[in-house]
N, C-alpha and C positions, 0 to 999 in steps of 0.2 A: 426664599423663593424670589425668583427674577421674571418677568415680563419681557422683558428688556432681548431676548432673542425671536419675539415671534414675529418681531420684523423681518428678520434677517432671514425666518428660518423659510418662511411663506414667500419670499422674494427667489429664495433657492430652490423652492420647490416647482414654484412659479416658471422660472428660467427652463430649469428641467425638463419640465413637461415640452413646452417650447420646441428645444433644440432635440428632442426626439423625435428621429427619421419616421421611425416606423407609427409613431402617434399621429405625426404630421402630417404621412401619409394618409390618414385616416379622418381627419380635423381639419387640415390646414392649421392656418395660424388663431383656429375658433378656442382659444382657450382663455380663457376670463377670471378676472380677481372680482368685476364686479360685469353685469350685462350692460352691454352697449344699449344706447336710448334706439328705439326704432325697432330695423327685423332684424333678426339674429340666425344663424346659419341653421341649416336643416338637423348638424347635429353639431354638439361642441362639449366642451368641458369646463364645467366653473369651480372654481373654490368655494369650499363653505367652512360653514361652523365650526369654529374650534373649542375646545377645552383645556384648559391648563391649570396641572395642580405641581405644587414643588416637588422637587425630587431634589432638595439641597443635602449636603452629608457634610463631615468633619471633612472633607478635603476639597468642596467648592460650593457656589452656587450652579443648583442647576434644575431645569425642569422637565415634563414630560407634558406635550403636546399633542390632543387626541383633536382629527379631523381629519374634514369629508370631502371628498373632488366628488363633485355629479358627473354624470356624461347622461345629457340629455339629448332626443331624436324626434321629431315630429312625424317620423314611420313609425306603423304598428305592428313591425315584424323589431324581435331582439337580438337579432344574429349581429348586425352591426354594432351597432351599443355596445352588444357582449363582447366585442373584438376590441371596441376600442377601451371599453374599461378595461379588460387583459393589457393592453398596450401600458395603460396608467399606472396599471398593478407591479408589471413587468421594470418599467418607469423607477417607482419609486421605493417597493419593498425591496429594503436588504441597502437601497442609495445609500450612495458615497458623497452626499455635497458639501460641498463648502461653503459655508458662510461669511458674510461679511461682519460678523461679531459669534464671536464665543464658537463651537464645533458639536457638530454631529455627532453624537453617540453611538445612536440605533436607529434606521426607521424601516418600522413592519407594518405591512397590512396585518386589519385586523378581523373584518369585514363587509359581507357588502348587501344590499337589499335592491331588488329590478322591481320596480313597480308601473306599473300603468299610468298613463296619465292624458289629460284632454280629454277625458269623457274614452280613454282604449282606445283614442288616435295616434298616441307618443307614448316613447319610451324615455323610464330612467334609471338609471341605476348610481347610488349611492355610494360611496365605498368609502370606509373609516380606516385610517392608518395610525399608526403610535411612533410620535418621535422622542426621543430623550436627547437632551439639549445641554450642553454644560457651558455657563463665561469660565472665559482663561482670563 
């Protein structure tokens, strides 16, 4: 097993989100590896949590990467949130990116969970994706 791509793979995924129109439209440029100090936009998108277990075989090293983009909203209504995690979903299930170390295999959503938040004054929704990751 390799660690060694979730640099690379998080950096790609990161970009992606980014340079989508239709996400962009929706976020701006509010998408986060980590929250900026201070206020933070009415809604946005963060990376979270990963999990990483080996997926090596007789023909390389490689692994499979489970994690979570939020899209959080300070509205109590989920129509938007739920647009814009479609957008991320849209985004990144089935992606084609490219990395700058070792290559994409597969990446699928897996699930997602909307939950309440601020006391029912915000929205979040969660969503889990599965990458498999191979070094060349």
């Amino acid at each position: 097993m390799s660690y060694a791509l979730s640099s690379a793979l998080q950096s790609a995924v990161y970009q992606a989100l980014l340079d989508d129109a239709a996400l962009t439209a929706l976020v701006g440029t509010a998408v986060y590896d980590a929250l900026p100090v201070g206020a933070v936009p009415s809604m946005y998108v963060s990376l979270g949590p990963e999990t990483v277990t080996d997926a090596s075989d007789a023909t390389g090293v490689g692994a499979v990467h489970q994690f979570s983009i939020s899209v959080v909203s300070d509205t109590p209504a989920f129509a938007a949130v739920k647009t814009a995690a479609g957008a991320v979903s849209d985004v990144l299930h089935g992606a084609d990116l490219t990395l700058s170390r070792g290559r994409l295999i597969l990446m699928t959503f897996e699930r997602a969970a909307a939950t309440r938040i601020d006391g029912a004054s915000g929205r979040q929704i969660d969503l889990r994706f599965k990458a498999r990751v191979e070094d060349e």
